[in-house]
C-alpha positions as CSV (number, residue, x, y, z in Angstrom):
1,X,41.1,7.6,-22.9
2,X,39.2,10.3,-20.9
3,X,38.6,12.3,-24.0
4,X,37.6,9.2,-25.9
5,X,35.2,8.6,-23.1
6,X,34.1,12.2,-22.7
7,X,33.1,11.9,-26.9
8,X,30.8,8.9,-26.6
9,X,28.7,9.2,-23.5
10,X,27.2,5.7,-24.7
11,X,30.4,4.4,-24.3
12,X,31.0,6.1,-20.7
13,X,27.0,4.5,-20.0
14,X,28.1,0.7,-20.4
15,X,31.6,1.3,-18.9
16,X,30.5,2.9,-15.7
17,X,27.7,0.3,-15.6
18,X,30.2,-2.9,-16.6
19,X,32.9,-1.7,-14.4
20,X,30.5,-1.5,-11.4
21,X,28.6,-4.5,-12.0
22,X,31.9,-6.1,-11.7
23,X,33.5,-4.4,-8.8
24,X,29.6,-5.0,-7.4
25,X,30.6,-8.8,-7.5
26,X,33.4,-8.9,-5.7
27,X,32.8,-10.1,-2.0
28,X,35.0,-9.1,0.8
29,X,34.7,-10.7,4.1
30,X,31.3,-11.9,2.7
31,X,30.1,-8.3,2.1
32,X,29.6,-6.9,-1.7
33,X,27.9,-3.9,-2.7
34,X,26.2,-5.2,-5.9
35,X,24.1,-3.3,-8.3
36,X,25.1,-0.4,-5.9
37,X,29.0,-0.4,-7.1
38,X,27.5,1.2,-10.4
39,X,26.9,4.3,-8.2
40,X,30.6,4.5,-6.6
41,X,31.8,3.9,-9.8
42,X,30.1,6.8,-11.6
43,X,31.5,9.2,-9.1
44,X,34.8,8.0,-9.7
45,X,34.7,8.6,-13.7
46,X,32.7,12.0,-12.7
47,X,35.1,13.2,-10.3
48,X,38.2,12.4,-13.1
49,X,37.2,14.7,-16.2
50,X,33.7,17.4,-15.8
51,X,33.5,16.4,-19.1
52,X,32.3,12.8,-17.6
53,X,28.7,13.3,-17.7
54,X,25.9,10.8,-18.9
55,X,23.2,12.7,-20.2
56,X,20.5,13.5,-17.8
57,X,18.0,12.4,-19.5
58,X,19.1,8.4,-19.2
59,X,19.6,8.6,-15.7
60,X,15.9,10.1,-15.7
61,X,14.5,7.5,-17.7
62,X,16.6,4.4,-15.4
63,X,15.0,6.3,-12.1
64,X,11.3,6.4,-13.9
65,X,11.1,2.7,-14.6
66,X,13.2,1.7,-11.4
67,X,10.4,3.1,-9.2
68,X,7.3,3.0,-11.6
69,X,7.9,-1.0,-12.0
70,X,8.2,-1.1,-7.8
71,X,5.3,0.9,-7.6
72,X,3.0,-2.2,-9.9
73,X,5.1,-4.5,-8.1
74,X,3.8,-3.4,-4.8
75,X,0.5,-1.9,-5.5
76,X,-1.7,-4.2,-4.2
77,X,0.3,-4.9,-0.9
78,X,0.6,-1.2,-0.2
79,X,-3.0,-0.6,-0.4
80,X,-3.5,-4.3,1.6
81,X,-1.3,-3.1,4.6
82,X,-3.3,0.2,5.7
83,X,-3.7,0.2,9.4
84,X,-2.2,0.2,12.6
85,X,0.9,-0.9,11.6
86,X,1.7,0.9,8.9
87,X,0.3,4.2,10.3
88,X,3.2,3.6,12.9
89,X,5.6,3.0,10.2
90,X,5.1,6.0,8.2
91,X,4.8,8.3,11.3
92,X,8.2,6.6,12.5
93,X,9.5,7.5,8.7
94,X,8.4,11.0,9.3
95,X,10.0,11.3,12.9
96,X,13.3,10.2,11.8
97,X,13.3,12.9,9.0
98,X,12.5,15.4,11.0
99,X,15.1,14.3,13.9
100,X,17.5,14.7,10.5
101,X,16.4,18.0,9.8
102,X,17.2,19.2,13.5
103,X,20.1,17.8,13.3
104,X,21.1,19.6,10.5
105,X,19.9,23.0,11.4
106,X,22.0,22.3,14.7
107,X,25.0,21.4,12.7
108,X,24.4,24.8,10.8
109,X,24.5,26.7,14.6
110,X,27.2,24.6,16.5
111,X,30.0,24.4,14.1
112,X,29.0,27.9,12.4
113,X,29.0,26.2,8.9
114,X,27.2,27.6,5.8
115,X,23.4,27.1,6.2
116,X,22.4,26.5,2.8
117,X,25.2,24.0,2.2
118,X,23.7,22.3,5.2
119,X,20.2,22.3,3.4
120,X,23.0,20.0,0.7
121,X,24.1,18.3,3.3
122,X,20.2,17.5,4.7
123,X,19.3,16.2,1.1
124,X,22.7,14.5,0.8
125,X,22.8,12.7,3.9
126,X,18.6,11.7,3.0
127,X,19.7,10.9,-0.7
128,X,17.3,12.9,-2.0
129,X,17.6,14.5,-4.9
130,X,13.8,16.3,-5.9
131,X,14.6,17.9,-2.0
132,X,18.2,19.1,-3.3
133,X,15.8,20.4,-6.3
134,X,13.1,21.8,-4.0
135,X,15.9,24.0,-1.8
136,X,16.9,25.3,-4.6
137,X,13.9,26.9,-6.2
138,X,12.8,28.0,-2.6
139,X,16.3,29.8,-2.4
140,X,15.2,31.2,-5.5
141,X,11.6,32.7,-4.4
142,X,13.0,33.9,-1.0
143,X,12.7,37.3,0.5
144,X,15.4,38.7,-1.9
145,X,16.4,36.3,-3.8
146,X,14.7,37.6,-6.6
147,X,17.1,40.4,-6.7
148,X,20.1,38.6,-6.6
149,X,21.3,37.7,-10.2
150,X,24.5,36.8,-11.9
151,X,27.4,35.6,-9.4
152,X,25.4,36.0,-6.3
153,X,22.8,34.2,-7.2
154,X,24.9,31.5,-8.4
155,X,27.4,31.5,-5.1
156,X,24.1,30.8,-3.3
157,X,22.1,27.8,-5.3
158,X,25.9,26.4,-5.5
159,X,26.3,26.1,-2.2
160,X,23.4,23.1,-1.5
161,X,25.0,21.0,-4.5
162,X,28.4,21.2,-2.3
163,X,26.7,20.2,0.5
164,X,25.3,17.6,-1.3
165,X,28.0,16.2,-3.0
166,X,29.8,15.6,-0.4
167,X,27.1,14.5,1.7
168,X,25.6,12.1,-0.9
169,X,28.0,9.2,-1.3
170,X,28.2,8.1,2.6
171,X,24.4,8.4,2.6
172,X,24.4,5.5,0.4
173,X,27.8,3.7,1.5
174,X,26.9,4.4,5.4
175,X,23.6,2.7,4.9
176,X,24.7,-0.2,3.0
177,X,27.6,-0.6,5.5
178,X,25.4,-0.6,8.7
179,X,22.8,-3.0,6.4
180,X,25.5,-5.2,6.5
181,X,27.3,-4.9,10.0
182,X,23.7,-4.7,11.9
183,X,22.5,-7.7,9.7
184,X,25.8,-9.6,11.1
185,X,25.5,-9.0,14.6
186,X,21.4,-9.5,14.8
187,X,21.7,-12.0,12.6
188,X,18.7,-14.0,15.0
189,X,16.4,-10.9,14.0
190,X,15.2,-12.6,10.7
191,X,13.2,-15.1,12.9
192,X,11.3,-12.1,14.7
193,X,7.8,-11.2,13.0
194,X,9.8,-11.9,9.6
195,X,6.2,-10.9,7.6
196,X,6.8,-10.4,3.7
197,X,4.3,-6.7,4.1
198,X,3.0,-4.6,6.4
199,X,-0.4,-6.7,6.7
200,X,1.4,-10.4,7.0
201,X,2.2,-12.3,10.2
202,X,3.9,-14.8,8.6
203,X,6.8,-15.6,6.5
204,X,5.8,-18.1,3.9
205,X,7.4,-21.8,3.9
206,X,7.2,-24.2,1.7
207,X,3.9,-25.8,0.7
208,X,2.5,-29.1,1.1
209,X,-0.4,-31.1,1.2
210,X,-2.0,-33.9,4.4
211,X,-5.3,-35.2,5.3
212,X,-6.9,-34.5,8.2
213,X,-10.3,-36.6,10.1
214,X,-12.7,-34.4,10.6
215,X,-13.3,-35.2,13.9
216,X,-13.8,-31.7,15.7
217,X,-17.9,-31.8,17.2
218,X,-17.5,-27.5,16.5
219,X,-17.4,-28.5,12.4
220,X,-19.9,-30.9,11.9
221,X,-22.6,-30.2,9.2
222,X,-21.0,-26.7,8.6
223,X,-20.0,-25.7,4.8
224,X,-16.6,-24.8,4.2
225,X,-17.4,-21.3,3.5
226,X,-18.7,-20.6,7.0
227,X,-15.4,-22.2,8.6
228,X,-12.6,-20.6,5.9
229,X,-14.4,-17.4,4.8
230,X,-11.7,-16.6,2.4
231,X,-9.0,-18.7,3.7
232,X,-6.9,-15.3,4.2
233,X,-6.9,-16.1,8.2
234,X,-6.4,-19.9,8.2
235,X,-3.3,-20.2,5.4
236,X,-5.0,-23.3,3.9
237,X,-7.0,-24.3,0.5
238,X,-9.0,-27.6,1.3
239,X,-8.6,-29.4,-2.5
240,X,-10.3,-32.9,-2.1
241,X,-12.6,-34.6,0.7
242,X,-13.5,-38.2,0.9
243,X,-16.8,-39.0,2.6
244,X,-17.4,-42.7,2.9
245,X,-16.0,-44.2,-0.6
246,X,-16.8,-41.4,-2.6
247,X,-13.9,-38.3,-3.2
248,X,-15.1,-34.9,-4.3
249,X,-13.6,-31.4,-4.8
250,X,-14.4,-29.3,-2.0
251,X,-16.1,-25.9,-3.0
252,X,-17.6,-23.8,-1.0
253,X,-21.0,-25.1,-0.1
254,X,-19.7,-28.8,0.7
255,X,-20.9,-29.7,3.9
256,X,-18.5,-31.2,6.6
257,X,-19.6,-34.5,8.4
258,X,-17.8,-36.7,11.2
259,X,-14.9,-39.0,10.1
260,X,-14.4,-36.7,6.5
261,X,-11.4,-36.8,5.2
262,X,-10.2,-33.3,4.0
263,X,-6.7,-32.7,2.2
264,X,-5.6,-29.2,3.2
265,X,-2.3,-27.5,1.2
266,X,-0.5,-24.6,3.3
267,X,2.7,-24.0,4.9
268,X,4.0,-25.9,8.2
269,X,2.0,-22.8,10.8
270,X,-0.8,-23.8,8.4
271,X,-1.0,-27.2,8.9
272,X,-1.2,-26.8,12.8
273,X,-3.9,-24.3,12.2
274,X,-5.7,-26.9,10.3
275,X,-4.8,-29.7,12.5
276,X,-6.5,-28.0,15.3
277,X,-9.5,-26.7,13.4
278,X,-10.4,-30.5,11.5
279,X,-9.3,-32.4,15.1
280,X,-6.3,-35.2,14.0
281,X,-3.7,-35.7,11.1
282,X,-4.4,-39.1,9.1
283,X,-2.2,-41.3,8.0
284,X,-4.4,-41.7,4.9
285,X,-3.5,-39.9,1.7
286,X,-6.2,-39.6,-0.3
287,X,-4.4,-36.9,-2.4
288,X,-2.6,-40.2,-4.2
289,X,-5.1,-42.7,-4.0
290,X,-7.6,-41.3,-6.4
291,X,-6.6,-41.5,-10.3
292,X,-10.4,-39.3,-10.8
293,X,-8.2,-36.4,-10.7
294,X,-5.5,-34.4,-12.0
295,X,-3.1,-31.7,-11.8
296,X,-0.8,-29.3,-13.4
297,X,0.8,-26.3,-13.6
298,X,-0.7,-23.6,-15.8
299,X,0.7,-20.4,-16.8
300,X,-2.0,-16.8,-16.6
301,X,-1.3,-15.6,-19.6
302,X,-5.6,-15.3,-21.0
303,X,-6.0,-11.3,-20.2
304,X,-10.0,-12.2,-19.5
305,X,-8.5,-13.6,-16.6
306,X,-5.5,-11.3,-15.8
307,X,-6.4,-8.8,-12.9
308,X,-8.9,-10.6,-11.6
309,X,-9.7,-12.4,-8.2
310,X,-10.0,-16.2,-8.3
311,X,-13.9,-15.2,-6.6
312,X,-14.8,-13.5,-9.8
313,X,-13.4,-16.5,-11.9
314,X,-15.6,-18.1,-10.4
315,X,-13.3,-21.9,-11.7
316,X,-15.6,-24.0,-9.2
317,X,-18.9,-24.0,-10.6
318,X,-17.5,-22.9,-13.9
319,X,-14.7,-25.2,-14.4
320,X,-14.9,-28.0,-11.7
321,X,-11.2,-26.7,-11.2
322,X,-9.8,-25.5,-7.8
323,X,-6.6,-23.6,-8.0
324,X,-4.4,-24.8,-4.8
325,X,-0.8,-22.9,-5.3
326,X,0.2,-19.7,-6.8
327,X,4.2,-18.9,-8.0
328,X,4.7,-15.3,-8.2
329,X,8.1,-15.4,-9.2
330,X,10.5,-17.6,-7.3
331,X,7.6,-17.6,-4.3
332,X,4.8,-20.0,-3.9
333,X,1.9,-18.9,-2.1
334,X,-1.8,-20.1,-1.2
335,X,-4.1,-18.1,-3.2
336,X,-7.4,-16.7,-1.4
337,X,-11.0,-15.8,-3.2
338,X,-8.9,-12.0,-3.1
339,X,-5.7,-12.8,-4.5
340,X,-5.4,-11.0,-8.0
341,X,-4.2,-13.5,-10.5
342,X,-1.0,-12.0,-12.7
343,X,0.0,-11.9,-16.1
344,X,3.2,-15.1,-16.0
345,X,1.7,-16.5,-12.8
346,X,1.8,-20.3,-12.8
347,X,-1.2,-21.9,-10.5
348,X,-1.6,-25.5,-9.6
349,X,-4.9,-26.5,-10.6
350,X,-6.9,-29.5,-9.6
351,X,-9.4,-30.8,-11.5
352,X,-11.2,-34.3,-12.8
353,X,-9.1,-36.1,-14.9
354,X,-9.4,-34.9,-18.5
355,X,-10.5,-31.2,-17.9
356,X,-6.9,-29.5,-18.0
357,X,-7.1,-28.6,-21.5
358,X,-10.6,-27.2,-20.8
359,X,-9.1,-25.1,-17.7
360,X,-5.5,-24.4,-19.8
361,X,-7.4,-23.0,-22.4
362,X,-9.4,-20.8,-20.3
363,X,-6.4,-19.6,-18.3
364,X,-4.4,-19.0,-21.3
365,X,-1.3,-21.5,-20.6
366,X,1.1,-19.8,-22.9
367,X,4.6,-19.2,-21.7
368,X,5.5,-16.5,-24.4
369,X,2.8,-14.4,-24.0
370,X,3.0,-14.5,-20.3
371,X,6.6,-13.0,-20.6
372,X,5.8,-10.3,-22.5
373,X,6.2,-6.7,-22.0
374,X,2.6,-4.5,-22.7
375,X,4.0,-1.1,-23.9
376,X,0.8,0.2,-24.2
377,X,0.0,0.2,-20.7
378,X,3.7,0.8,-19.7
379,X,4.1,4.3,-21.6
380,X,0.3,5.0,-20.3
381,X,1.7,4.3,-17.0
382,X,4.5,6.6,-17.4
383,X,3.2,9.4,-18.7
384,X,0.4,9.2,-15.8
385,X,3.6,9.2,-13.6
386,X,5.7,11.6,-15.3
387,X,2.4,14.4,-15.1
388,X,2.4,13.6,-11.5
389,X,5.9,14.2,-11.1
390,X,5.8,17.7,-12.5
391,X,2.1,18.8,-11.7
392,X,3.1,21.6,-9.1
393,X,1.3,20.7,-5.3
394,X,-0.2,23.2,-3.3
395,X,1.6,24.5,0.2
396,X,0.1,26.1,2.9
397,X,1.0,29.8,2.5
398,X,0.8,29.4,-1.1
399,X,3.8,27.8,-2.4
400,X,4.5,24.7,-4.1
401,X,6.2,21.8,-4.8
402,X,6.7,19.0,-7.0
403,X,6.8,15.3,-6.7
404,X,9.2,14.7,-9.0
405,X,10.6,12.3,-11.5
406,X,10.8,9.9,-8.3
407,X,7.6,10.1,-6.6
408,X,4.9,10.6,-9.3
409,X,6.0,7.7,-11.2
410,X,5.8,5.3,-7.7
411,X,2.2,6.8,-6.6
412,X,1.3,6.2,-10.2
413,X,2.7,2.7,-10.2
414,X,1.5,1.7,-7.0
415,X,-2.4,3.2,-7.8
416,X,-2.4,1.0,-11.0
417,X,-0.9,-1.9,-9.6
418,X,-3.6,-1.8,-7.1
419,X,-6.1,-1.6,-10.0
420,X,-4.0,-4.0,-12.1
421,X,-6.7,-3.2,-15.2
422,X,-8.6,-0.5,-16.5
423,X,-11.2,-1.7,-18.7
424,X,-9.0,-3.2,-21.9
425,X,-5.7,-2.2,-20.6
426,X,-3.9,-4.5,-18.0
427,X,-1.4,-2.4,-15.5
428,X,0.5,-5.4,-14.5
429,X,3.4,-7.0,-15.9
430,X,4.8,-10.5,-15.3
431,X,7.3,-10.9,-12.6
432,X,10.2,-11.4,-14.7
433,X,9.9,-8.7,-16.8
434,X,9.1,-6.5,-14.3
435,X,12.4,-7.7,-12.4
436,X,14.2,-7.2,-16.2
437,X,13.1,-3.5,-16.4
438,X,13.7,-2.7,-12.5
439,X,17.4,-3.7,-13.0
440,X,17.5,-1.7,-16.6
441,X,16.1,1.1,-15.0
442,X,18.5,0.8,-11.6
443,X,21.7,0.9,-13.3
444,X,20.9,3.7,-15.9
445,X,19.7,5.6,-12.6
446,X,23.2,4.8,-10.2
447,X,25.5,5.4,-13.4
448,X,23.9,8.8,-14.5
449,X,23.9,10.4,-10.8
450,X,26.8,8.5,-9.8
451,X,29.1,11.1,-12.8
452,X,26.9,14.0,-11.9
453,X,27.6,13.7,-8.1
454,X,31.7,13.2,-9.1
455,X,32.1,17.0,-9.8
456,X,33.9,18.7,-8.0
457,X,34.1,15.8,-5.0
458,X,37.8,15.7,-4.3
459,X,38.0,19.8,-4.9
460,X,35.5,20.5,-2.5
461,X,37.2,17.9,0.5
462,X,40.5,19.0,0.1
463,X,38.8,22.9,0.9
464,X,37.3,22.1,3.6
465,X,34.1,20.1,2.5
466,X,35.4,17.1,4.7
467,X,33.6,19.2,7.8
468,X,30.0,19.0,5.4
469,X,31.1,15.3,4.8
470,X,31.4,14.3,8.3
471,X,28.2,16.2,9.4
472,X,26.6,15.1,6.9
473,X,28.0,11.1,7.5
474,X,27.3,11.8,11.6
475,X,23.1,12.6,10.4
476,X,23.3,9.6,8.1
477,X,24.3,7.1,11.0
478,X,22.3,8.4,13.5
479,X,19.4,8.0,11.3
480,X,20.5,4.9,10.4
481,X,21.0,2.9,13.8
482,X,17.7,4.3,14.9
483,X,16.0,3.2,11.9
484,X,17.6,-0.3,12.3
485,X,17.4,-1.1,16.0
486,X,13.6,0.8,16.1
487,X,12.4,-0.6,13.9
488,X,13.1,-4.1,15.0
489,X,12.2,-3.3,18.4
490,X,9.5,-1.4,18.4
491,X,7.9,-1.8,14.9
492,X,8.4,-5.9,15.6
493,X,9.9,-6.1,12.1
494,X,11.7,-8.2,10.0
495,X,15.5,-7.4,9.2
496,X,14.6,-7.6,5.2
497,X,11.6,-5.4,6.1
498,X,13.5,-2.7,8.6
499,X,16.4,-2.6,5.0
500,X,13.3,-2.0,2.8
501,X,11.8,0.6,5.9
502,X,15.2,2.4,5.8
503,X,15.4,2.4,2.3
504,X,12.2,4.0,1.8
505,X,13.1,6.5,4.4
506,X,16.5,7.1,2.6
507,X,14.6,7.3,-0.8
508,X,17.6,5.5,-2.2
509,X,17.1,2.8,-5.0
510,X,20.8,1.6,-4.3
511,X,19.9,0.8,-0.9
512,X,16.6,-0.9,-1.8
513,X,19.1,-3.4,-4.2
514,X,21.2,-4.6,-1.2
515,X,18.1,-5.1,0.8
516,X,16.7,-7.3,-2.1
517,X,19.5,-8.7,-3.1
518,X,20.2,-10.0,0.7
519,X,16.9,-10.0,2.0
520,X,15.9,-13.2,0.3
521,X,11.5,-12.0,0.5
522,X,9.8,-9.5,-1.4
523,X,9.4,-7.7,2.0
524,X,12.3,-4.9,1.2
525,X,9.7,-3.9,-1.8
526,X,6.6,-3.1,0.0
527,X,8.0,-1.7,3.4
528,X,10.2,0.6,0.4
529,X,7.0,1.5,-1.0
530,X,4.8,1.6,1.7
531,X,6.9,4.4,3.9
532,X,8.3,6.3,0.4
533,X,5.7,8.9,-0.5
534,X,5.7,9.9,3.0
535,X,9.0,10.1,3.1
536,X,9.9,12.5,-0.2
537,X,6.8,14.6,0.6
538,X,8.4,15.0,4.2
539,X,11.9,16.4,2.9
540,X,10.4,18.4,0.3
541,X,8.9,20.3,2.9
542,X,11.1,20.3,6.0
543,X,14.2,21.3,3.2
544,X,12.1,24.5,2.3
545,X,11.5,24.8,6.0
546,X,15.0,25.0,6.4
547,X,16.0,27.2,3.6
548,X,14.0,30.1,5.4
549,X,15.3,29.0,8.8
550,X,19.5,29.0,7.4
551,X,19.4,31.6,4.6
């Protein structure tokens, strides 16, 4: 069987990634590893037969469209959440990192192991494989190491793979398991700050509309773009007001006078917010009284209209339409005049009755089209992301490094997800085949490092490498725990957002798939992309730092 396998690594591709996907299935004591399994798996085959490999470049490929289609994903929430908060996350991301690398170099200098398979262990432990990459070639331009060739030269670029072999799988298998035992015993901390992003404050709920009297003195005879702005602060579209017998749309110039009646559509936080603002609930609900207008459900498909804010659509005067719901995947949301409609977004529109074929048209209302890859701007994407994986980077004192295969496709897919279009070409994709090519992408990546990480594993702890591995698994918790319980504390965040933080410290995809899989928000995603380019530049350097420091 092994040699069957060894001669088709197709076939060893789909059996590492069924057998995982089934072993990731299986729950035990309510805890399952998922998409993650895949990974254990592979070292499992890998560390039966060197012969085990799946080609590099198919693990290559999985990681480039696991992290580019995050990157698109999350672009416009990255670039939303700069400020206070997030400066604090991604110097937190860099302090842990750099407690990991002096906890390494001490690991080195108290238990008088091998520095450079320490520099392993460091990019094991991190799961981080352009840093394992990185120590390499700097082991390569150091003081003498251009004279080395042949066997020494080889003992000494080996000995950071050992390090990170054995380091590598409890970096994944630690976090996962402190995910889930923290998770258990804080299991309150989801209520605390449980913001979808790093610019949120609140975790959205299900929406729904109610009427309101305008009877707050501070309102009268102002417009409802001098009260709402953009709705971003308040939660809340206003859809229809009643004044005296007549009902209306409300846009933004309509004037607000004692006793209107105003329907607003938010979340439950929203309401109270609008409550206050408007004076008292009524009982009224002119939302079904009035058969002057309709609603629907339309799918964004029209890409005139895809990438652009609903201000620049400009539906109200255009259209007599008011768009009061947005679902982004399984997520429902209230749209502002700055939310960037999507290609498969479905919007709620309200309008007179007989103008939704008029808005449909306009919007594009086509299911097929909305679900439908654009591989034009997919491979533009990637190539953008693949030269800014390999485009060497300046250091100071005149080295350089790379972002690699991991971090030039994410900065690529989070700058053109910000821009979602370029002229002609739309950078978006629609949710579900985003989600499709993430989970293509994931398993190709966990199967393919998964056999290369199984050579030599069990050789290398029965000699000794267990010392490496425990190290290696004592820098992974510590990291870990202080990730976990700071960032709740400190950072005020969410669990799903601390697993996504963590993950993005880690650098590890397989972590990231727990924390979405069990997370139940998007929030995983952007705290995963917001702290991540910090975080591989950070152990690019600090693992060349400590390749002169240990050589």
């Amino acid at each position: 069987m092994i040699d069957f396998l060894a001669s088709s690594p197709l076939l060893l591709l789909f059996t590492v990634i069924g057998v995982g996907w089934l072993a990731g299935s299986i729950r035990v004591f309510g805890f399952s590893l998922g998409p993650a399994a895949v990974l254990f798996v592979g070292i499992f085959f890998g560390s039966l037969d060197p012969r085990l490999r799946i080609p590099e470049l198919l693990y290559v490929l999985g990681l480039v469209l696991f992290v580019y289609t995050i990157g698109l994903q999350s672009g416009p929430s990255f670039f939303s959440s700069f400020g206070k908060r997030a400066l604090r996350a991604n110097l937190f991301a860099f302090g842990a990192i750099l407690l990991a690398a002096v906890l390494a170099y001490a690991g080195a200098k108290l238990f008088g192991l091998d520095g450079l398979s320490m520099v392993g262990v460091f990019c094991g432990a991190l799961t981080n494989t352009p840093a394992l990459a990185a120590s390499i070639e700097a082991i390569r331009g150091a003081p003498g190491g251009a004279a080395l060739t042949g066997l020494g030269m080889q003992l000494r670029t080996s000995a950071p793979v050992i390090g990170y072999s054995v380091a590598y799988p409890f970096g994944v298998i630690g976090v996962l398991l402190a995910f889930h035992l923290v998770g258990k015993m804080k299991s309150g901390m989801t209520g605390k700050g449980s913001e979808p992003g790093p610019s949120s404050t609140e975790t959205p709920g299900p929406l729904y509309g109610r009427t309101y009297r305008v009877v707050n003195p501070g309102v009268f005879g102002k417009t409802v773009a001098s009260l709402l702005g953009d709705g971003s602060h308040h939660g809340f579209v206003l859809s229809r007001l009643r004044h005296g017998d007549e009902t209306s749309l409300v846009y933004a110039e309509t004037t607000l006078a004692r006793d209107d009646l105003v329907v607003a559509v938010g979340n439950g936080a929203a309401h109270e917010r609008a409550r206050i603002l408007f004076g008292e609930e009524s009982t009224l609900e002119i939302q079904t009284e009035n058969k002057e207008f309709d609603f629907r459900r339309i799918d964004v498909s029209d890409k005139r209209v895809i990438g652009k804010t609903i201000r620049e659509l400009n539906m109200q005067n255009l259209l007599d339409a008011t768009i009061t719901r947005v679902r982004r995947g399984d997520v429902d949301f209230v749209p502002t005049g700055e939310t960037l409609l999507e290609r498969g977004d479905r919007v709620r529109v309200l309008t007179w009755a007989g103008n939704l074929d008029r808005v449909a048209r306009f919007l594009g209302d086509s299911v097929r089209s909305g679900s439908e890859a654009d591989f034009l701007s997919l491979s533009v994407g990637l190539v953008i992301g693949v030269l800014l994986g390999i485009a060497p980077l300046p250091l100071p004192g005149g080295g350089t490094f790379t972002l690699g295969f991991a971090g030039g496709p994410l900065i690529a897919g989070l700058l053109l997800g910000r821009l979602q279009r370029s002229g002609p070409i739309t950078w978006g994709m629609p949710f579900s085949v985003n989600l499709t090519l993430r989970q293509v992408g994931l398993v190709l990546f966990l199967a393919g490092i998964g056999t290369k990480a199984g050579d030599g594993f069990l050789g290398t702890v029965e000699h000794g490498g267990w010392i490496l591995m425990a190290v290696g698994a004592g820098i992974t918790t510590v990291i870990t725990l202080l990730v976990l319980i700071g960032g709740s504390r400190f950072l005020r965040l969410s669990y799903p957002s601390v697993m996504g933080l963590m993950s993005g410290i880690q650098t590890q995809p397989a972590c990231l798939a727990y924390a979405n899989e069990h997370g139940g928000t998007d929030a995983p995603n952007v705290w995963y992309a917001s702290v991540y380019p910090v975080s591989m530049i950070a152990k690019i350097i600090l693992v060349q730092l400590l390749v002169s420091r240990l050589m």
